[in-house]
LUMKOL-294187 format. One line per field, with one value per residue: chain; x, y, z of N, C-alpha, C in turn; residue in three letters. Coordinates in steps of 0.001 Angstrom, whole numbers. Example, Ala and Ser with C-alpha at 12.3 -4.5 7.8 and 13.67 -1.06 7.14 Angstrom:
REM LUMKOL-294187
chain	(A A)
npx	(13190 12850)
npy	(-5690 -2250)
npz	(7800 7080)
capx	(12300 13670)
capy	(-4500 -1060)
capz	(7800 7140)
cpx	(13200 12900)
cpy	(-3300 30)
cpz	(7800 7870)
res	(ALA SER)
***
This chain:
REM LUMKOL-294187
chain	(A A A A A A A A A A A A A A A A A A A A A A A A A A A A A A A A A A A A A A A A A A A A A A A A A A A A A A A A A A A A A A A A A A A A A A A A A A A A A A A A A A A A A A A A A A A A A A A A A A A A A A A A A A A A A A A A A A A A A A A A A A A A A A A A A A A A A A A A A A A A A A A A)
npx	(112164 110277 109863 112492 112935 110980 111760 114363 112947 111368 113371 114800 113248 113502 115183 115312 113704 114994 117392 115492 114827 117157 118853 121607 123460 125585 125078 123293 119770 119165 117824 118705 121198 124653 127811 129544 128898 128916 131690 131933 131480 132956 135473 136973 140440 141244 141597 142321 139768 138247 135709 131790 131184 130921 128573 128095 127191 127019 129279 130560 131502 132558 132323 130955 128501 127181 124480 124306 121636 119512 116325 113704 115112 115847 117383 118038 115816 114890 117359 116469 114758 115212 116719 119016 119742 117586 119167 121523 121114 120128 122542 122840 124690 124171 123306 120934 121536 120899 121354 121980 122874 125409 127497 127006 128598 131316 132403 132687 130788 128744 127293 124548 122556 125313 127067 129303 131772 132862 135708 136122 137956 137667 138633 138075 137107 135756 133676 130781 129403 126601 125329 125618 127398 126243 127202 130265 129969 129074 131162 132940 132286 132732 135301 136544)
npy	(8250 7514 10077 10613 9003 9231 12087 11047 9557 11976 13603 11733 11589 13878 14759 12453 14173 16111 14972 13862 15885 16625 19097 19990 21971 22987 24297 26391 27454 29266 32892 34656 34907 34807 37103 35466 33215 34374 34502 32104 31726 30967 32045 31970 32493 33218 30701 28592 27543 26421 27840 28308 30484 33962 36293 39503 42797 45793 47960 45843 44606 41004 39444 36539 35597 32690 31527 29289 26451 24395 22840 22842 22953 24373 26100 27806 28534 29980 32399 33746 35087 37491 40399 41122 38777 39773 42113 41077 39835 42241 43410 42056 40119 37903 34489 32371 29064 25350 22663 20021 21205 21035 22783 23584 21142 20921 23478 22039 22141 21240 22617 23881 27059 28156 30700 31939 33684 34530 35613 36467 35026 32846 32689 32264 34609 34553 32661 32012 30266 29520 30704 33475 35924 38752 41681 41124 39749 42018 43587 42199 42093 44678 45268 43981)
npz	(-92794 -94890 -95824 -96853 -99038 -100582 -101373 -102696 -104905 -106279 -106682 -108485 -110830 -111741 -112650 -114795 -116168 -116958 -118589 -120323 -121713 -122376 -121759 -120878 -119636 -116694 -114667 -112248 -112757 -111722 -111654 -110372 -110383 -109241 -108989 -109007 -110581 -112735 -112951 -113544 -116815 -119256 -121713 -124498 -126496 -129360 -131443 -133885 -135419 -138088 -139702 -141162 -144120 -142776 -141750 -142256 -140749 -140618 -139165 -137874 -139610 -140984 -138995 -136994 -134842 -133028 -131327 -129941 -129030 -127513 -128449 -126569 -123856 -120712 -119911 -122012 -122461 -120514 -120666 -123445 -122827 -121940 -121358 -122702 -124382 -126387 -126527 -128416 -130669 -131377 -132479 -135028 -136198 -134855 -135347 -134377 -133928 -133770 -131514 -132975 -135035 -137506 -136946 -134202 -133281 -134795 -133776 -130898 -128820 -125748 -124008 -123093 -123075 -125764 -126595 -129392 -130518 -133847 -136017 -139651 -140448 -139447 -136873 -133364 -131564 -128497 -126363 -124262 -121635 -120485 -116924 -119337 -119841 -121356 -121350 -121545 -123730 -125945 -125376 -126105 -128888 -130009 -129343 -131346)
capx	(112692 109692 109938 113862 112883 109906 112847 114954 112226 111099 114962 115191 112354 113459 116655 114936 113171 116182 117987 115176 114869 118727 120015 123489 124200 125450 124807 122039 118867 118051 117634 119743 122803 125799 128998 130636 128299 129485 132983 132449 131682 134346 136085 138248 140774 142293 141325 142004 139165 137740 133652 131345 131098 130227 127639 128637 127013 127858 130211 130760 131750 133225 132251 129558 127642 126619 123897 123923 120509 118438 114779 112870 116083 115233 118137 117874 114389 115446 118217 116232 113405 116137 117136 120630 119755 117326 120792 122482 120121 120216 123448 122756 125110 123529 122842 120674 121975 120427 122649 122247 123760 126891 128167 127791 129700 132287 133361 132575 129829 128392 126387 123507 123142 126245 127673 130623 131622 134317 135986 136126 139160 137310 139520 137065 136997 134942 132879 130511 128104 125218 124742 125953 127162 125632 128000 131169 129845 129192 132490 133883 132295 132745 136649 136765)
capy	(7389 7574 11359 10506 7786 10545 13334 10886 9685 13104 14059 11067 11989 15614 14164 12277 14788 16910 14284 13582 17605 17219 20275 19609 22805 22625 25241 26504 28077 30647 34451 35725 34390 35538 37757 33827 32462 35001 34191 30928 32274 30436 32225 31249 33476 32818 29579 28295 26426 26927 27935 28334 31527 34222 37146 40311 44100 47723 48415 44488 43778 39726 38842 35962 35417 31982 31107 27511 26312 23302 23094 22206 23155 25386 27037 28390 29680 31467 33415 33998 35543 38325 41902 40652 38264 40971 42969 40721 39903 43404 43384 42311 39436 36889 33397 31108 27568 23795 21592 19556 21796 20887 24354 23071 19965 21961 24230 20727 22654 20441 22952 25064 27948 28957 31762 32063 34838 33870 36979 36121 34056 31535 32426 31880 35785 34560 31726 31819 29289 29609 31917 33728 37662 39885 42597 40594 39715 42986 44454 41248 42490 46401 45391 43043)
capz	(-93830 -95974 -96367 -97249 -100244 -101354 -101779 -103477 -106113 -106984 -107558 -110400 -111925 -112553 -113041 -115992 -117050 -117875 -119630 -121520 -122969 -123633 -121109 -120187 -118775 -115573 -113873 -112007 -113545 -110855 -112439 -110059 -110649 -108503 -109692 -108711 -111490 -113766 -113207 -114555 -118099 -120041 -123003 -125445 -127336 -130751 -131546 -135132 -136035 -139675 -139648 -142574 -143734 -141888 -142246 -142039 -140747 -140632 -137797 -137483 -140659 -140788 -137641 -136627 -133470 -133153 -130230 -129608 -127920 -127575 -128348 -124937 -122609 -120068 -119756 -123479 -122531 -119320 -121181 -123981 -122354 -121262 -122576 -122991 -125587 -127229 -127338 -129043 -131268 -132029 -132917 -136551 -136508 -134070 -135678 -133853 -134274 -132711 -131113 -133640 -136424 -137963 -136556 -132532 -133794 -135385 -132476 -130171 -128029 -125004 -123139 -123535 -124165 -125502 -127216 -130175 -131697 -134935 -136868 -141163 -141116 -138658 -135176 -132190 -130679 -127819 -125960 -123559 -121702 -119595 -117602 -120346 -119630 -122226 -121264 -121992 -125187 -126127 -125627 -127672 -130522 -129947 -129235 -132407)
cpx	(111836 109432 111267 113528 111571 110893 113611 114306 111775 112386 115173 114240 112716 114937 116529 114486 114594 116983 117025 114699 115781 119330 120828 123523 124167 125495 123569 121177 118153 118540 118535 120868 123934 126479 129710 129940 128937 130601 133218 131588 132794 134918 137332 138962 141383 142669 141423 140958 138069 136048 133171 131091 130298 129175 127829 127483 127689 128369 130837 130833 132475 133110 130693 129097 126804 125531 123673 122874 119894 117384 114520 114182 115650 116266 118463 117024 114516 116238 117576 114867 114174 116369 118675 120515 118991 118628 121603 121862 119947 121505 124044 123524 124850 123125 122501 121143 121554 121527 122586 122695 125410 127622 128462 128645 130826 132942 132748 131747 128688 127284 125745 122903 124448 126566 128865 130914 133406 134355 135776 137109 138555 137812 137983 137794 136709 133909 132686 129239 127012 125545 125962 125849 127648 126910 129711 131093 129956 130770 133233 133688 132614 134608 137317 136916)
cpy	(7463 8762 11467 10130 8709 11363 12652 9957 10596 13671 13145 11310 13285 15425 13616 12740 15595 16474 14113 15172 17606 18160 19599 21051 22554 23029 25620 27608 29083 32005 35082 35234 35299 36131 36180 33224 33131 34700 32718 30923 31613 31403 32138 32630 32962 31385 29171 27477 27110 27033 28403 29955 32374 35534 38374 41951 45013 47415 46869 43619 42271 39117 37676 35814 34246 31887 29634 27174 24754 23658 21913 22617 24624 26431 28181 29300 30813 32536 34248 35033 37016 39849 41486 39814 39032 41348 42029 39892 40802 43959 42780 40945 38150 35579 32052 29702 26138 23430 21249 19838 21181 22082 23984 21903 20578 22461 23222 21915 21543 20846 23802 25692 28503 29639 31857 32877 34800 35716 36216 35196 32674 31500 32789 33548 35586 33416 31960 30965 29733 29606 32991 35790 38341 40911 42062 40558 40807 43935 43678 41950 44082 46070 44676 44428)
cpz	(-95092 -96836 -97626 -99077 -100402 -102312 -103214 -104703 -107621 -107495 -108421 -111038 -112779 -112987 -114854 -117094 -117321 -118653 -120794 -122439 -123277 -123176 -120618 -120005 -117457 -114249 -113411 -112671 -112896 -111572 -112284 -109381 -110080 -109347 -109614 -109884 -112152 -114261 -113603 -115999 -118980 -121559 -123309 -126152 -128292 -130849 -133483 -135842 -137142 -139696 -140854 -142573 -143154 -142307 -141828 -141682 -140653 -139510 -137647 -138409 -140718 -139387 -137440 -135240 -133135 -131873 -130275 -128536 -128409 -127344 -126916 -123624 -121941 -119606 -120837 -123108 -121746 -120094 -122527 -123708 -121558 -122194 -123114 -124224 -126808 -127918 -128355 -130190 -132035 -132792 -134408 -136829 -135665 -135447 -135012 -134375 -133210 -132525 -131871 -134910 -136451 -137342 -135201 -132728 -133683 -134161 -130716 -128474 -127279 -123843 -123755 -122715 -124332 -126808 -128247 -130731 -132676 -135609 -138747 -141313 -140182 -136762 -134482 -131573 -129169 -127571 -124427 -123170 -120670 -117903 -118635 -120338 -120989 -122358 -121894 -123826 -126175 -126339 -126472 -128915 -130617 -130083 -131056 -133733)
res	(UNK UNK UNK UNK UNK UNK UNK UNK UNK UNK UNK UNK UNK UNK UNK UNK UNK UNK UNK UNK UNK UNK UNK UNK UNK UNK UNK UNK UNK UNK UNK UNK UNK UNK UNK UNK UNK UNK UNK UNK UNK UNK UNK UNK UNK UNK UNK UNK UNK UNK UNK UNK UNK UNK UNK UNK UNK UNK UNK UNK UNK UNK UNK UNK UNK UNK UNK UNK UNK UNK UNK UNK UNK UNK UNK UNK UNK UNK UNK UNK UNK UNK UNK UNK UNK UNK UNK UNK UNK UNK UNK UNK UNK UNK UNK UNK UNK UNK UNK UNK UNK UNK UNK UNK UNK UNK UNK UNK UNK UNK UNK UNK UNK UNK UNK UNK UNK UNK UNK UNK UNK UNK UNK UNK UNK UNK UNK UNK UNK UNK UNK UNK UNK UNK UNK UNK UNK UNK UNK UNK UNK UNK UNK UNK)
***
């Protein structure tokens, strides 16, 4: 019994502590994330919602790449600490953004880290949340 009421102390504490960094994702934070994790990836297609403008490179002209993250969330750090976010990163049109930007507002973003990628007129190409497959993304913008 006293092992029981131990267990379930130390689970509100870490309970607390994650509310109080602000992760809402709600998925788990292990590395090696199933093909079943993968498949819950959420994206969106052809979404009208109007975004500020966007920033444009070679090959990927009009296209943006938002990353939505919270400072102190540990699910931000995990993914970020990845070659996948390197890549996309590398991809010239990446724009880190806080939760608290007017931008996660905007496209009403609730978990972190997640992913957006808008074309020039504002349509939503693409959303994904945590864990967050690189490869998907990638072909969004290669297909875009």
């Amino acid at each position: 019994m006293k092992k029981q009421l131990a267990m379930i102390a130390i689970c509100a504490a870490l309970l607390m502590c994650v509310a109080a960094a602000g992760c809402t994702s709600s998925t788990s934070s292990s590395p090696n994330a199933s093909a079943a994790a993968n498949s819950s990836t959420q994206v969106t297609t052809a979404s009208a919602t109007p975004t500020p403008t966007p920033t444009a490179s070679a090959g990927t002209a009009g296209l943006t790449l938002y990353y939505v993250h919270e400072i102190g969330c540990p699910f931000c750090a995990e993914f970020e600490s990845t070659s996948g976010y390197t890549q996309l990163q590398n991809t010239g049109i990446m724009q880190p953004v806080l939760s608290t930007d007017s931008v996660a507002h905007q496209f009403g973003v609730t978990s972190y880290p997640t992913v957006i990628l808008v074309n020039q007129q504002g349509t939503i190409l693409g959303r994904w949340t945590y864990p967050i497959d690189t490869a998907a993304v990638l072909a969004a913008i290669s297909a875009a």
